[in-house]
N, C-alpha and C positions, 0 to 999 in steps of 0.2 A: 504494500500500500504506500504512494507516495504522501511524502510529510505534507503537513499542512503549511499555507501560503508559500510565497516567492521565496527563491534561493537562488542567492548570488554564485557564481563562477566567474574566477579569472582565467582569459582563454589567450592564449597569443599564440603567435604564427605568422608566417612569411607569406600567408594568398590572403586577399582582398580583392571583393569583385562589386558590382551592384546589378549584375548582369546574372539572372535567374541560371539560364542555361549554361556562363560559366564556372558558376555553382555546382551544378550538376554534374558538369565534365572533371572536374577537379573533384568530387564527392568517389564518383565510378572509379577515378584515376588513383585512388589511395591515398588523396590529400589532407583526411581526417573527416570530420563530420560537417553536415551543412542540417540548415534548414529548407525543407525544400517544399512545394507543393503536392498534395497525395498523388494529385492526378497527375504528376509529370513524374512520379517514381515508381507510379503503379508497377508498371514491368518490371523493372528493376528487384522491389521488392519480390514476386513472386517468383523472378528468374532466379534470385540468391542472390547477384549482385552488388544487392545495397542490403541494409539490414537496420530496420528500427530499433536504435540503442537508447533510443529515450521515449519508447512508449506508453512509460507508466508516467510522463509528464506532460499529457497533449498541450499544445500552442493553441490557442484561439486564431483560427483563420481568416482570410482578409472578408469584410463584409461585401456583400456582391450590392452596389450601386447603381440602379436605373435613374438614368438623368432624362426628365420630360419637359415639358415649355410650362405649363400651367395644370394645376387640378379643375380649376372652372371648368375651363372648356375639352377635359380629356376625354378624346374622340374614344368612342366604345370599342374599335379595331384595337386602337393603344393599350387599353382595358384587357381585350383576350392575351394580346401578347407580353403585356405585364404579368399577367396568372398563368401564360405555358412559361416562358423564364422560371418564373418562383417556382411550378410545378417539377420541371426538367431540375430543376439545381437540387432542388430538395430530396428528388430522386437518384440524381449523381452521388451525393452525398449520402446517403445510404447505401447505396453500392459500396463504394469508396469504402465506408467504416465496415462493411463487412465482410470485404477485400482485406481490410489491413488486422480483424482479428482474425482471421485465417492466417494470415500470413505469422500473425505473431505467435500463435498456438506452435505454428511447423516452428518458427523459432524457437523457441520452448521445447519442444518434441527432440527437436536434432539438438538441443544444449545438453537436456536432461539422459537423453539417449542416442550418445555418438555411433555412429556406424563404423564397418571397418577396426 
């Protein structure tokens, strides 16, 4: 069970990026750990790859923002595709989390019982 509130770590290191994807490249490459997006490590994770070392401390993800001109006048089209977005994301995201305790369990699985 992780502790209760925030905890600090001092982290240093030689890579610095603000570039997602060179996160990613440098994550795959052995450069130490990153924060990254589920949906951009999904494979990763499930191929073995990458491996969630801080599962038991999820991050809060970015919030997903629809920018519209006015609520007055929101056209009722704008309406359906405001409610499939929220639908679709909300749906990604349950995947997603059910993807990644699967994933974590196999990790768990192969920690507790190595093969070979």
């Amino acid at each position: 069970m992780p502790p209760e509130g925030p905890k600090g770590f001092k982290v240093s290191g030689g890579f610095l990026a603000n570039d997602v994807s060179a996160v990613h490249l440098a994550a795959r490459s052995g450069y130490g750990i990153a924060r990254l997006p589920l949906i951009q490590v999904r494979e990763d994770l499930h191929g073995g790859s990458l491996v969630n070392v801080l599962a038991d401390f999820p991050l809060p993800g970015p919030p997903l923002i629809l920018v519209y001109p006015s609520r007055r006048h929101l056209a009722p089209r704008t309406r359906v595709v405001f409610d499939f977005i929220l639908e679709q994301s909300r749906q990604l995201l349950a995947m997603l989390t059910s993807e990644l305790e699967k994933t974590r369990g196999a990790s768990t699985s192969r920690a507790t019982h190595p093969s070979g």
